[in-house]
PyMOL commands that place a pseudoatom at each C-alpha (Angstrom):
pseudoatom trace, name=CA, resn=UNK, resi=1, chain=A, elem=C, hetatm=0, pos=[24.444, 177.963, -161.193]
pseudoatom trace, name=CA, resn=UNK, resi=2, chain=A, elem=C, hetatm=0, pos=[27.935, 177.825, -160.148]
pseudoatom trace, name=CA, resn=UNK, resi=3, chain=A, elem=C, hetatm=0, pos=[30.648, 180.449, -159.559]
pseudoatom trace, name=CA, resn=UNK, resi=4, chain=A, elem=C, hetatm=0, pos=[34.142, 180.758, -160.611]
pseudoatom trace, name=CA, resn=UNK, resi=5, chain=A, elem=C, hetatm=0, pos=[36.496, 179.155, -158.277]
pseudoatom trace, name=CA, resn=UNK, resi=6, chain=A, elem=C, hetatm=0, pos=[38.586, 181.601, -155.761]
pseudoatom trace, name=CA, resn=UNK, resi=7, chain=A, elem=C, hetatm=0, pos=[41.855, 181.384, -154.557]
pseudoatom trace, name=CA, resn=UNK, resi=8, chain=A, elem=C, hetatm=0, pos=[41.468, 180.534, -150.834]
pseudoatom trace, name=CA, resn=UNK, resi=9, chain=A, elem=C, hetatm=0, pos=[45.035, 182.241, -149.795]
pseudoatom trace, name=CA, resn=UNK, resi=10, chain=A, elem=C, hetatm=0, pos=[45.642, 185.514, -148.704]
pseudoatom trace, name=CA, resn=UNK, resi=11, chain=A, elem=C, hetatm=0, pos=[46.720, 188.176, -151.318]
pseudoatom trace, name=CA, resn=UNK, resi=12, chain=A, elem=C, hetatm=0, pos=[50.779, 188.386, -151.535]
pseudoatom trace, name=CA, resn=UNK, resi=13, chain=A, elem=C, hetatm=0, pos=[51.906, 191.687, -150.844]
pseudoatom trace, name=CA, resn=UNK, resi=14, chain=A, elem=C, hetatm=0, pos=[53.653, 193.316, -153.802]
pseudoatom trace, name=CA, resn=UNK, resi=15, chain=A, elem=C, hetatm=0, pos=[56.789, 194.381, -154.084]
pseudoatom trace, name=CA, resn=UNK, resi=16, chain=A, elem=C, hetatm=0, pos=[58.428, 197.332, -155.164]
pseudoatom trace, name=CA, resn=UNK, resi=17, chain=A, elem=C, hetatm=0, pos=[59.945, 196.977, -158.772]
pseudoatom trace, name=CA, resn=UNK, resi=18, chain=A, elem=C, hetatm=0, pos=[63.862, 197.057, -158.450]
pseudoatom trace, name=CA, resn=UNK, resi=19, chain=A, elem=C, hetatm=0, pos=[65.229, 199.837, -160.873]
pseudoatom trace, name=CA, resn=UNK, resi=20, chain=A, elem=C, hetatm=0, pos=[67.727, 198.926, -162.776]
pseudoatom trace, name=CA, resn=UNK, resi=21, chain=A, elem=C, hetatm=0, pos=[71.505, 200.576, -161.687]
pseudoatom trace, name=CA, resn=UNK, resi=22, chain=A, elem=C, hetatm=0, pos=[71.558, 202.693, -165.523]
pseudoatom trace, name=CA, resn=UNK, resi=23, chain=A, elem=C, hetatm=0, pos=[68.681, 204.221, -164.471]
pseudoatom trace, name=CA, resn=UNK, resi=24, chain=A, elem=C, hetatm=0, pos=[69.515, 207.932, -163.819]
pseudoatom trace, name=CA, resn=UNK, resi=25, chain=A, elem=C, hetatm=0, pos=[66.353, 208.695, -162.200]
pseudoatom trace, name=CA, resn=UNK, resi=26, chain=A, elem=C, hetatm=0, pos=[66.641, 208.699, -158.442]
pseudoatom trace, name=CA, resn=UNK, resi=27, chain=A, elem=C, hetatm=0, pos=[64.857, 205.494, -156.720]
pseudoatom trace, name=CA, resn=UNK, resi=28, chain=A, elem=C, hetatm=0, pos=[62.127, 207.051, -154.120]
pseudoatom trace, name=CA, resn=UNK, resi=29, chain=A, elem=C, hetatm=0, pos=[61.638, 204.145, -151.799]
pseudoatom trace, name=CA, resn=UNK, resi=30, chain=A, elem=C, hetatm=0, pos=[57.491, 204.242, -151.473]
pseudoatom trace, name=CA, resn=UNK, resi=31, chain=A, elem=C, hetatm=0, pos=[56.141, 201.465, -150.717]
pseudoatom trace, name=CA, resn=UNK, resi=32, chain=A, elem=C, hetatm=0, pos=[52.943, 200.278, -152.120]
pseudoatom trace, name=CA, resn=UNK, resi=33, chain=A, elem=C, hetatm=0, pos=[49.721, 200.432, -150.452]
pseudoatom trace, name=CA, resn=UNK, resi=34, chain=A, elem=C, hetatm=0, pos=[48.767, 196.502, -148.782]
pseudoatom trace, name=CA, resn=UNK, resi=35, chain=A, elem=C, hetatm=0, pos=[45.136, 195.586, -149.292]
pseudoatom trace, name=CA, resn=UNK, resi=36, chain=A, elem=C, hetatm=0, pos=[43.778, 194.558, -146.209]
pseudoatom trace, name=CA, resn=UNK, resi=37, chain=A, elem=C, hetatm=0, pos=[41.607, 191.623, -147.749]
pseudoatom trace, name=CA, resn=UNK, resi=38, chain=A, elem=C, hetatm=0, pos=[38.829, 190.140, -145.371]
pseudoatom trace, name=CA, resn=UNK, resi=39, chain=A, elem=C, hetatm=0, pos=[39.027, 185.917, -145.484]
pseudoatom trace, name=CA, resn=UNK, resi=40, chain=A, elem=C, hetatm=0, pos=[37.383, 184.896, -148.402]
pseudoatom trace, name=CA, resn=UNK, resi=41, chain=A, elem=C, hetatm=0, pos=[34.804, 182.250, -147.450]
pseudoatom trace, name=CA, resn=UNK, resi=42, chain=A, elem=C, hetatm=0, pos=[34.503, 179.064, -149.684]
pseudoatom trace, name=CA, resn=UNK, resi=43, chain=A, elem=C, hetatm=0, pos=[31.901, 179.164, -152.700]
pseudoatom trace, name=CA, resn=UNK, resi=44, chain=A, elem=C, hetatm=0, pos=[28.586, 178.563, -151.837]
pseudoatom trace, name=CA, resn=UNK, resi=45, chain=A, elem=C, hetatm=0, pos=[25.356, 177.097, -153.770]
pseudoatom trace, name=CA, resn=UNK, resi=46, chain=A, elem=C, hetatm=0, pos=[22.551, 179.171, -154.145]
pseudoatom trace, name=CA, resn=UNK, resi=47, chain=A, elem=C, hetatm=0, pos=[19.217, 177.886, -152.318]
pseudoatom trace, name=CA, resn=UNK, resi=48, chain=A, elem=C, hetatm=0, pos=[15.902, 178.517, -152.526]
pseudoatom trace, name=CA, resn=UNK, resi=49, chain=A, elem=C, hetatm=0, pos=[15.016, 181.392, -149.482]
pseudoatom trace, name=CA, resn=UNK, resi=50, chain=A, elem=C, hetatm=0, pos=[12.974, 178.731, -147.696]
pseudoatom trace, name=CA, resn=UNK, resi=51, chain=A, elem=C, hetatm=0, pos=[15.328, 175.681, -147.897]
pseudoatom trace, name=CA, resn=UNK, resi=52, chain=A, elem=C, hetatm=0, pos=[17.710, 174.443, -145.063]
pseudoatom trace, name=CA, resn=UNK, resi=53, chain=A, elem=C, hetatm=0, pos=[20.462, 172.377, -144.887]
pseudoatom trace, name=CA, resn=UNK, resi=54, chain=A, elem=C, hetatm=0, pos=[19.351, 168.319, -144.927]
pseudoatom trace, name=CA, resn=UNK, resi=55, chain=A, elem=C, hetatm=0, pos=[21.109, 167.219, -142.054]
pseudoatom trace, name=CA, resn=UNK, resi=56, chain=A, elem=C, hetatm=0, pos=[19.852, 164.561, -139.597]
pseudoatom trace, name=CA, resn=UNK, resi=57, chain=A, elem=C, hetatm=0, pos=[19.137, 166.161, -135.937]
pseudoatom trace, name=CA, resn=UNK, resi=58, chain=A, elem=C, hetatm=0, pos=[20.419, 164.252, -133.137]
pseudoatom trace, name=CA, resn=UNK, resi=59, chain=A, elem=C, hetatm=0, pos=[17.226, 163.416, -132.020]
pseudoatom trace, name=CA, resn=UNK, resi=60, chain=A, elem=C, hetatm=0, pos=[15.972, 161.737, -135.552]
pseudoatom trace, name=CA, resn=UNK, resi=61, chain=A, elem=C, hetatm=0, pos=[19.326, 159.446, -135.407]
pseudoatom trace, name=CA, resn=UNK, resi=62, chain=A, elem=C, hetatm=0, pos=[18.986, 158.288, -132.055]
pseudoatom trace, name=CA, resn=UNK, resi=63, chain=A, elem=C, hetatm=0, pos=[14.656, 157.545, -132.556]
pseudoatom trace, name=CA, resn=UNK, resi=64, chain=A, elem=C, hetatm=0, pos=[15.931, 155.292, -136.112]
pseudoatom trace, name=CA, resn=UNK, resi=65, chain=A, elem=C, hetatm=0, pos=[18.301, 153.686, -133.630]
pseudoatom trace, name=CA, resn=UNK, resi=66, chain=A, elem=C, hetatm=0, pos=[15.777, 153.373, -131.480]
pseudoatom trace, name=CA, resn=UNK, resi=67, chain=A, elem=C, hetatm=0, pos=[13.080, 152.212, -133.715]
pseudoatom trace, name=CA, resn=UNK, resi=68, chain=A, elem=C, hetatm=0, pos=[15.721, 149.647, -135.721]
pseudoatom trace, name=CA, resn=UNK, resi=69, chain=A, elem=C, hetatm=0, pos=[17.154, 148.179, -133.015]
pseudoatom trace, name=CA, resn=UNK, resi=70, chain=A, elem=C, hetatm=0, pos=[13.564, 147.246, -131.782]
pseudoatom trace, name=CA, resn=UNK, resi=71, chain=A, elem=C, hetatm=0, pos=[12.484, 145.871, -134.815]
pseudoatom trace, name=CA, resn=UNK, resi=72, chain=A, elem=C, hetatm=0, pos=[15.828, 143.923, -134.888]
pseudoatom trace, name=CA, resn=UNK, resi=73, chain=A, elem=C, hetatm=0, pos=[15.340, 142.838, -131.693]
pseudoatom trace, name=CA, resn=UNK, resi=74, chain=A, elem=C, hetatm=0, pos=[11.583, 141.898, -132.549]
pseudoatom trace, name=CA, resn=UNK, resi=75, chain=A, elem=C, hetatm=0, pos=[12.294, 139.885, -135.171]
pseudoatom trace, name=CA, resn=UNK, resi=76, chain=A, elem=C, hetatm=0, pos=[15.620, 137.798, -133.535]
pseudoatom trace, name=CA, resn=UNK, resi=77, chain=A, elem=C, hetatm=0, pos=[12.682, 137.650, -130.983]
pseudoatom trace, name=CA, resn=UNK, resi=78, chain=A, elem=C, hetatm=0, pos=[10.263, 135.606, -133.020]
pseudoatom trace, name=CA, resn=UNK, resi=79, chain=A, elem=C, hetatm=0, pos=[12.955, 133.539, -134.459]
pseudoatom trace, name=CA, resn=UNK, resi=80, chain=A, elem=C, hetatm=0, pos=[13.746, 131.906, -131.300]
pseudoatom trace, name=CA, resn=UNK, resi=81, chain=A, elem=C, hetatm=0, pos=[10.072, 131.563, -130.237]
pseudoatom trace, name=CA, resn=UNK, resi=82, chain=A, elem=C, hetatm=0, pos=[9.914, 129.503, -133.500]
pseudoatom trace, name=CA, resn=UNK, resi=83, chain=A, elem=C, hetatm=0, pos=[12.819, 127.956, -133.216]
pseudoatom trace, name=CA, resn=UNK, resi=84, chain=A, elem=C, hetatm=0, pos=[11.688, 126.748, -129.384]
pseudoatom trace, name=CA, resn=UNK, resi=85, chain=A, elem=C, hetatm=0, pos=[8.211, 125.760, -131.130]
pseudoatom trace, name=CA, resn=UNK, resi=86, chain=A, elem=C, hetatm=0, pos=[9.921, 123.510, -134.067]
pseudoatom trace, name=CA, resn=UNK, resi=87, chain=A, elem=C, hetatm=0, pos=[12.325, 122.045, -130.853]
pseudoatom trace, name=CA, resn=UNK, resi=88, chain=A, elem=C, hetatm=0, pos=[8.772, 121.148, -128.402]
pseudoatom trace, name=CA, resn=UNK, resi=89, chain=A, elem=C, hetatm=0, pos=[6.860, 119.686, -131.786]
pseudoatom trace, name=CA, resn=UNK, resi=90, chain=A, elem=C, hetatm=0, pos=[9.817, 117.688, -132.652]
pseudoatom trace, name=CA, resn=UNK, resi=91, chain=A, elem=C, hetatm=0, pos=[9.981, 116.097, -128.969]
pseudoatom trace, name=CA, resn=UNK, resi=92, chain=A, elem=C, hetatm=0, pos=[6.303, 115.708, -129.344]
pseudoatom trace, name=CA, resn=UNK, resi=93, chain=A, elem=C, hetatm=0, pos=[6.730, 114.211, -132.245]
pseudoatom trace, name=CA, resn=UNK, resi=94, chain=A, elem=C, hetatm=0, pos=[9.274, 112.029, -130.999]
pseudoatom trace, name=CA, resn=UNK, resi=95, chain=A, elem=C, hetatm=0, pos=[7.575, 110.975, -128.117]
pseudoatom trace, name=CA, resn=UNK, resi=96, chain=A, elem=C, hetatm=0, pos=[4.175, 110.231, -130.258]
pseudoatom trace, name=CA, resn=UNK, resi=97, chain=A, elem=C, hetatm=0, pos=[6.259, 107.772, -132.129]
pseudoatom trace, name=CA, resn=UNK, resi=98, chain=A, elem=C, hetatm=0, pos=[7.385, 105.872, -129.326]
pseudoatom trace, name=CA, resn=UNK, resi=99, chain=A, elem=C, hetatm=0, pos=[3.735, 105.768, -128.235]
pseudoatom trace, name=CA, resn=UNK, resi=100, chain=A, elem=C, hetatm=0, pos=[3.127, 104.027, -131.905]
pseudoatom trace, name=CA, resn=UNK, resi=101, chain=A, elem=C, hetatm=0, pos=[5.645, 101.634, -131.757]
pseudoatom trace, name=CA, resn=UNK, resi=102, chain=A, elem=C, hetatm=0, pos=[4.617, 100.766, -127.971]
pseudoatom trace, name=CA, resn=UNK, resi=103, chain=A, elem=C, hetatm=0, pos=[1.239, 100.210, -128.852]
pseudoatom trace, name=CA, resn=UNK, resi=104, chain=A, elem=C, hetatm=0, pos=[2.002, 98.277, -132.335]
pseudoatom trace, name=CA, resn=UNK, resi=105, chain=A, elem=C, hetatm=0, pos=[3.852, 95.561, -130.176]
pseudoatom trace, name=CA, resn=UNK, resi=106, chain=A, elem=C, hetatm=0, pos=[0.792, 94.941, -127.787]
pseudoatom trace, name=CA, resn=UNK, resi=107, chain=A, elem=C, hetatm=0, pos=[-1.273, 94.862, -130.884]
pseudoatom trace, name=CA, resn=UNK, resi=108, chain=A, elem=C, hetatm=0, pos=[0.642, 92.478, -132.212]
pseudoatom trace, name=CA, resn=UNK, resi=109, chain=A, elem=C, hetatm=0, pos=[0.456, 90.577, -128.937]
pseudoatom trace, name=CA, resn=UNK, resi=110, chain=A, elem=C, hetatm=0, pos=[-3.371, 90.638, -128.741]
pseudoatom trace, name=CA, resn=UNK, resi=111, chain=A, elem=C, hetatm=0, pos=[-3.743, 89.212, -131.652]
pseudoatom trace, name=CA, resn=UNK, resi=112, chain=A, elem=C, hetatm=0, pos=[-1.699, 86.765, -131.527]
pseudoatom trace, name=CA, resn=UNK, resi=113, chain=A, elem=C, hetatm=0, pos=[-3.009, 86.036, -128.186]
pseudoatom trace, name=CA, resn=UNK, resi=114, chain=A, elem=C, hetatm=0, pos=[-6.760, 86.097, -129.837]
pseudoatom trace, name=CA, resn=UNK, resi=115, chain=A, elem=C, hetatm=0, pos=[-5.339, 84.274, -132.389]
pseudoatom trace, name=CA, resn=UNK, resi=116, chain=A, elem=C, hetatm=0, pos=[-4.475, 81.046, -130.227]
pseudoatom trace, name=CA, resn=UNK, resi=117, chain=A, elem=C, hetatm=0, pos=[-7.771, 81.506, -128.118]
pseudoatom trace, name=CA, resn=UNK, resi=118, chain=A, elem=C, hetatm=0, pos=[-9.862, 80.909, -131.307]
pseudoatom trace, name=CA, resn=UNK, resi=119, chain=A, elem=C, hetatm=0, pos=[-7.939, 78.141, -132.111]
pseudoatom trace, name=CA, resn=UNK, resi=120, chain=A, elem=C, hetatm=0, pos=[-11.076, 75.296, -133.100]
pseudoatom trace, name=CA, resn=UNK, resi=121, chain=A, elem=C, hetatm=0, pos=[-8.449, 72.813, -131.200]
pseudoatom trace, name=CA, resn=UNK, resi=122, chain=A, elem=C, hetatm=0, pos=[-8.449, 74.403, -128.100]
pseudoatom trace, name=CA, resn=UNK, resi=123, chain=A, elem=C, hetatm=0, pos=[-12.148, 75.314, -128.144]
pseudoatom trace, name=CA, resn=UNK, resi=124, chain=A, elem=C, hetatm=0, pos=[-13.312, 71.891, -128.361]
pseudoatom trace, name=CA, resn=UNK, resi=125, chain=A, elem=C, hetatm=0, pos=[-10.946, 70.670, -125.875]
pseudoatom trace, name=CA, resn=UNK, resi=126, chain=A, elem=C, hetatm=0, pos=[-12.378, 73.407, -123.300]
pseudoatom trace, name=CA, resn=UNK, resi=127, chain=A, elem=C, hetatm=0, pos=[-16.248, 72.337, -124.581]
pseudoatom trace, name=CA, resn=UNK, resi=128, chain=A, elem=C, hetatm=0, pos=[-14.866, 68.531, -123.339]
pseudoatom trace, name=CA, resn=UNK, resi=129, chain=A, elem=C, hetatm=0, pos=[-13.778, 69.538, -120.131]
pseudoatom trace, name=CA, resn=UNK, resi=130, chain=A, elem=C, hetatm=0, pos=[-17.129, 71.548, -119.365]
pseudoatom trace, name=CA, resn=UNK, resi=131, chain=A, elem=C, hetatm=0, pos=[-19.228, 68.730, -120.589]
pseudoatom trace, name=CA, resn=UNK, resi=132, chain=A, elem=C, hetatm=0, pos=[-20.220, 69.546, -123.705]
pseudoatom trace, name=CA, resn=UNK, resi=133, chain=A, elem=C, hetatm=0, pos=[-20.618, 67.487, -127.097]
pseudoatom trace, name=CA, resn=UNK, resi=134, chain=A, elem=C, hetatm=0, pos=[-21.757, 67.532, -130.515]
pseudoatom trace, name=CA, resn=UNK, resi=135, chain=A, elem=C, hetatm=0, pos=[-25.219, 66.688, -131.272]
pseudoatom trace, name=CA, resn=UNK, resi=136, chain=A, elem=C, hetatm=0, pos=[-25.921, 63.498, -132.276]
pseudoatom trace, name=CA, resn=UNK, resi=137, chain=A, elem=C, hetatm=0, pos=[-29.194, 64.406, -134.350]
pseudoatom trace, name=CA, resn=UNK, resi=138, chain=A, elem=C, hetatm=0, pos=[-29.654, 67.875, -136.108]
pseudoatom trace, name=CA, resn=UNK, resi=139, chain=A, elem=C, hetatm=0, pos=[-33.472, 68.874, -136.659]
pseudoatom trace, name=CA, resn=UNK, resi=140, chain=A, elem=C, hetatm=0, pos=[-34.965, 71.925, -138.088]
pseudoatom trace, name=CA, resn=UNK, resi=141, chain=A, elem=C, hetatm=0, pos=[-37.901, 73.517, -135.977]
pseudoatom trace, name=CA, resn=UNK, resi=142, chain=A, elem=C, hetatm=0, pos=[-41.124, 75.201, -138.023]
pseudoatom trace, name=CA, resn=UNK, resi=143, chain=A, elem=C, hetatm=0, pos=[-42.606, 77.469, -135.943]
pseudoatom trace, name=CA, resn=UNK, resi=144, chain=A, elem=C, hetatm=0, pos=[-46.396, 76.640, -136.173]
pseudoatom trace, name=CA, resn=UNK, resi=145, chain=A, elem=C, hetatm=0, pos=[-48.913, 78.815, -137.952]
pseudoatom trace, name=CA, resn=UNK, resi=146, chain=A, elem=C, hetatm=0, pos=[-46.482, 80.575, -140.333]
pseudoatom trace, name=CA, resn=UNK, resi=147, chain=A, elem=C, hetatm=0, pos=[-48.037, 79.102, -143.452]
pseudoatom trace, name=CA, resn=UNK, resi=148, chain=A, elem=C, hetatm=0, pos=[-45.934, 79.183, -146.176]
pseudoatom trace, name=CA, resn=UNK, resi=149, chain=A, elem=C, hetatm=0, pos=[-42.836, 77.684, -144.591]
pseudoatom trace, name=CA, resn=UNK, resi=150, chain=A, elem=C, hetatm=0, pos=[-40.781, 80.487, -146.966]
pseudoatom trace, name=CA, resn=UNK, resi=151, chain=A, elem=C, hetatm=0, pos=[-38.336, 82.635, -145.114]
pseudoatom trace, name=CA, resn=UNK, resi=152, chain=A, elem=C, hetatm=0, pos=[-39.061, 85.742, -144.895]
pseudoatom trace, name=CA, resn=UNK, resi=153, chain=A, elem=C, hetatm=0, pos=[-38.763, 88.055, -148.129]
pseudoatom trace, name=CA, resn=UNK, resi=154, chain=A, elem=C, hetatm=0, pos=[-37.912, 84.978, -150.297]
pseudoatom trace, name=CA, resn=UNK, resi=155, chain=A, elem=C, hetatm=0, pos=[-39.079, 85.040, -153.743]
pseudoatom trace, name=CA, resn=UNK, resi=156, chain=A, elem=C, hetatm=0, pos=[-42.282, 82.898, -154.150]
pseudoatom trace, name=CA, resn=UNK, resi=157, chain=A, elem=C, hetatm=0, pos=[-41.661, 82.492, -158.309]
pseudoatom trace, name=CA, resn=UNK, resi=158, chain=A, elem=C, hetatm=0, pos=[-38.214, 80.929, -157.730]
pseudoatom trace, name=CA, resn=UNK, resi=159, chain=A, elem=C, hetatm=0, pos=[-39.403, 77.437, -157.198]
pseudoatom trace, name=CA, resn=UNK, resi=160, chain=A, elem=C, hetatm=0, pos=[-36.555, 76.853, -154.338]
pseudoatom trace, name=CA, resn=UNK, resi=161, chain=A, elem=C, hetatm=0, pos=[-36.787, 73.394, -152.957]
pseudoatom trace, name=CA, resn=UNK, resi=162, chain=A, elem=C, hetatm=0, pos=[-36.430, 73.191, -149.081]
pseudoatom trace, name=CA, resn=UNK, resi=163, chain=A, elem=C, hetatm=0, pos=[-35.514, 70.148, -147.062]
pseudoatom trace, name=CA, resn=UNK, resi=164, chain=A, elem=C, hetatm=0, pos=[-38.843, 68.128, -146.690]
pseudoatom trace, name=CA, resn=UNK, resi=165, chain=A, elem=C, hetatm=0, pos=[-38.919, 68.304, -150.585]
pseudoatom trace, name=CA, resn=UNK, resi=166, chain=A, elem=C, hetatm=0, pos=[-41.390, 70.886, -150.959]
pseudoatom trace, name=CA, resn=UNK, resi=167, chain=A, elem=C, hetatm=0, pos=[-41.255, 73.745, -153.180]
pseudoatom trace, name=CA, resn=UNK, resi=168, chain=A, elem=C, hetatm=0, pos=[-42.184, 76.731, -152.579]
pseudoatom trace, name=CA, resn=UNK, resi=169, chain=A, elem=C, hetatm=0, pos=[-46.260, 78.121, -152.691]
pseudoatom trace, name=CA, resn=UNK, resi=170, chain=A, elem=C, hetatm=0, pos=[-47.684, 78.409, -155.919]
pseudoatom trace, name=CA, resn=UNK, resi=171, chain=A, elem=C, hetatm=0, pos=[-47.196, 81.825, -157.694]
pseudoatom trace, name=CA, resn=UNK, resi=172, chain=A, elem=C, hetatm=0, pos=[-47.752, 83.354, -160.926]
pseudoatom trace, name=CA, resn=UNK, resi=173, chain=A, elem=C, hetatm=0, pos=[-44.969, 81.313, -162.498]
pseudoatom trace, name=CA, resn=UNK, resi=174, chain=A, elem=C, hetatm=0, pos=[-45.749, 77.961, -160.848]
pseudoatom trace, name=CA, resn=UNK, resi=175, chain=A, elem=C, hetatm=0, pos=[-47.972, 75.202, -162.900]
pseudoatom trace, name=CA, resn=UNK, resi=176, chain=A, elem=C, hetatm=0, pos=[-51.205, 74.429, -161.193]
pseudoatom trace, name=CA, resn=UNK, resi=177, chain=A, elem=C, hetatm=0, pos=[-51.113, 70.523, -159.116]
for i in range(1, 177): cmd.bond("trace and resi %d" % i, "trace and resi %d" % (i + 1))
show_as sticks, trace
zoom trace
């Protein structure tokens, strides 16, 4: 546990008691033995007989600076790289959008240019020029041999009625003429 404290200062020498003058014994002058006292060292705390003092070498400090300031370093490092990344995807990004807006405006001018081109007004003024009219007389061609004169995959029950005034062939539905 602990031990009582000890005073760290040398020993004062002692004096020789003073007689008093009544006394009517003769003073003998002998001076008192000194005790030569060694320098007391400070208290110290008992250890275990294997146990040393925990105190950092020199060469543990200087390999935690070594090891912090590279993973300090490391890491200031990587911010930067990031920070360069964010800066290049922000120009790209930048640049991208000027791209869009570019290509928005020659959209917009193709199809306004389409726009006029398809104009009915200005198609039939280009069919005059190059000698072309509307037909006079519209007929319908049959191709010959098709029978039925249906189109293709039309319902034969629904009784349509076709130019010429025909219906369609008789089906299951259709009253016998």
């Amino acid at each position: 546990m602990s031990q009582p404290a000890r005073r760290l200062e040398p020993a004062e020498r002692r004096m020789p008691r003073r007689t008093s003058a009544r006394s009517s014994a003769p003073a003998t002058a002998r001076p008192t033995p000194t005790r030569r006292t060694q320098p007391v060292a400070p208290p110290s705390r008992e250890r275990p007989a294997g146990a040393r003092r925990t105190r950092p070498s020199h060469r543990r400090s200087i390999g935690f600076v070594l090891l912090a300031s590279t993973l300090v370093g490391s890491m200031v490092f990587g911010i930067v790289v990031v920070n360069v990344l964010l800066a290049q995807t922000s120009f790209r990004i930048g640049e991208a959008e000027r791209q869009l807006e570019e290509l928005s405006e020659d959209n917009l001018e193709l199809v306004r240019e389409q726009a006029t081109l398809s104009a009915p007004g200005r198609i039939s003024a280009w069919a005059s020029r190059h000698g072309m009219r509307l037909p006079d007389d519209i007929r319908i061609l049959h191709a010959p041999g098709s029978g039925s004169g249906e189109p293709a995959g039309a319902d034969p029950s629904s009784g349509t009625t076709y130019p010429q005034g025909t219906t369609g062939s008789t089906g299951k539905g259709d009253p016998p003429t």
